[in-house]
N, C-alpha and C positions, 0 to 999 in steps of 0.2 A: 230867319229861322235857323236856329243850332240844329247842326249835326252831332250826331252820334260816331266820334272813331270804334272804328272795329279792326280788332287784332287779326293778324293773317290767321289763317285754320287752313287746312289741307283739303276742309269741307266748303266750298264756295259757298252751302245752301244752310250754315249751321246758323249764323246770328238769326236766321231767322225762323230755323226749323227751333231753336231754345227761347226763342218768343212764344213760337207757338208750342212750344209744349209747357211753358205756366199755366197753359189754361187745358190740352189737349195731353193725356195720358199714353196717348200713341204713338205722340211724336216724341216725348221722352224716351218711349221705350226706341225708336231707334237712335236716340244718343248713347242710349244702354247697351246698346247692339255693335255700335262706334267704338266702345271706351272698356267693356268692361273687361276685353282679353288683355290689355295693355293695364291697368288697372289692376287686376288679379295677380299679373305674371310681378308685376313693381310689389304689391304686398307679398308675393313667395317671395321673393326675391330679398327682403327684408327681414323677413319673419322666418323663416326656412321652414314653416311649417304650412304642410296643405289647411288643415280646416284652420287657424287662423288665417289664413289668405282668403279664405272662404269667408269666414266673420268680417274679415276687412274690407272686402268688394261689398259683402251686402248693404253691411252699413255707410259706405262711402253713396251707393248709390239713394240709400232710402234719407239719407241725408242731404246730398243734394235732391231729389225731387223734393223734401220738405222745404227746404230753403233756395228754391229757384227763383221764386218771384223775387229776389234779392240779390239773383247775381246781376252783373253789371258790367257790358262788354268794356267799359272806356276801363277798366279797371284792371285787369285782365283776361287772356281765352277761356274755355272752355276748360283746355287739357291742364292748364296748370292749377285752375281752381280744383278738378277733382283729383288731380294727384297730391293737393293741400292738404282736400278732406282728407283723404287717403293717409296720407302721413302722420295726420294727429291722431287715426285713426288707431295706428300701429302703434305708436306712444301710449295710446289709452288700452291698448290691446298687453305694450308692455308691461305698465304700470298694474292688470291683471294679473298678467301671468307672467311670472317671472324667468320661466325657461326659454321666453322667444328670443332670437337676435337684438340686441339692444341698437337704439340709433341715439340714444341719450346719454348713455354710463360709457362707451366705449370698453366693453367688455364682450372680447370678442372670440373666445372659447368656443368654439362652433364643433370641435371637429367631430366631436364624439356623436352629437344629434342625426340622427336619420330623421330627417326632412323628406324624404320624397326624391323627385328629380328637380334638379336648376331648370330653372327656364330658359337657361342658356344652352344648356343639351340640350333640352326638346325643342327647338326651334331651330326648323330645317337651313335658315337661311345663314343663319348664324355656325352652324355647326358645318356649312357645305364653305362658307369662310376658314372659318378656323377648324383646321383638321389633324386627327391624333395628338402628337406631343403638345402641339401652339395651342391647343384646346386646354387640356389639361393642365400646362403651364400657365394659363391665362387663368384660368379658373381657379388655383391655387394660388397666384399672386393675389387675386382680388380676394379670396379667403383671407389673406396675412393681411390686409389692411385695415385700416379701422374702420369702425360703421360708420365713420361722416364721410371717409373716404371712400370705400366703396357706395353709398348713396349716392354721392354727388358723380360717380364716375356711371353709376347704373342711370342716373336719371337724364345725363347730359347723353351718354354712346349709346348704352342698350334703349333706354326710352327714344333716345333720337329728337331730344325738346331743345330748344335753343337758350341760351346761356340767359335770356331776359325772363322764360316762362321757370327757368331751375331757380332762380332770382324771387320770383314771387314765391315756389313751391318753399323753396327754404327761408322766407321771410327775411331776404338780406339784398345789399345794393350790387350789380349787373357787375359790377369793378370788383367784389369781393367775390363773385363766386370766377372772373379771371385768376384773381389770385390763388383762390384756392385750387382751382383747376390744376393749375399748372402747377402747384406742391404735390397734389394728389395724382397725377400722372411720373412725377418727379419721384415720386415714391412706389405706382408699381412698376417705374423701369429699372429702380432697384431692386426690388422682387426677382422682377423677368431676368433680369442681372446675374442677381446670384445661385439663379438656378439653370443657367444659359441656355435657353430657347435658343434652338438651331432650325 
């Protein structure tokens, strides 16, 4: 008899609470309950706009319940497939409207847009980390970078996913998002650099 691998999840009870919710609406809705502040905050975070963050998560989620009976743990988790949707989502969200964050054009002219608040200020855990100047200067070096650079630094620290789930979310091999990693840190410690964070 073959087994089934199943990817580590932080959720011991998920492979099989997303079994059962191909056929139960309940038990998705507590994957929705799991996912969708982490979800939401990666399309703000993106998009720097509240209601596209908003069309982002809805559609990431009504996307996956459409096409659950199709996910496939030997493939990958949970979290990287809906940060997938998510990300195309944001693409298709670009290709709309043209004033969101780009992740495709590397056009990164942000400064002017009132967005709202970062998710990195609003979240207690993060801001009781980094406080006053290290906030501010962190948040302004990740502004100066480009959008594959700050993605891939948002999806790897602030999402907190492990280098093989940012691998699946960005459709590329576990060795190239090292590489990249470490240009794109290599570049906001030039940032933090030249604006010396004390």
């Amino acid at each position: 008899m073959a087994s089934v691998i199943t990817k580590p999840t932080p959720y011991p009870d998920e492979a099989a609470l997303v079994e059962q919710a191909k056929s139960d609406p309940a038990a998705f809705g507590v994957l929705y309950d799991r996912y969708v502040d982490r979800i939401y905050g990666y399309a703000l975070r993106e998009t720097r706009d509240v209601a596209a963050a908003q069309d982002v998560t809805a559609a990431t989620f009504e996307k996956a319940l459409r096409h659950l009976r199709r996910f496939r743990w030997d493939q990958m988790g949970l979290a990287p497939w809906l940060y997938r949707i998510a990300r195309n989502e944001i693409v298709q969200q670009y290709r709309r409207d043209k004033r969101l964050s780009p992740l495709i054009t590397g056009d990164d002219d942000t400064s002017e847009r009132s967005a709202g608040p970062h998710l990195w200020e609003a979240r207690p855990i993060e801001s009781a980390v980094l406080s006053g100047e290290r906030d501010r200067a962190l948040h302004d070096a990740l502004g100066r970078l480009s959008a594959a650079d700050r993605e891939l630094l948002t999806l790897r620290f602030l999402e907190q996913l492990s280098t093989e789930d940012v691998a699946h979310i960005l459709d590329c091999s576990r060795d190239n998002v090292y590489v990249r990693l470490h240009r794109a840190l290599g570049r906001l410690r030039e940032q933090l650099g030249a604006h010396e964070v004390k």
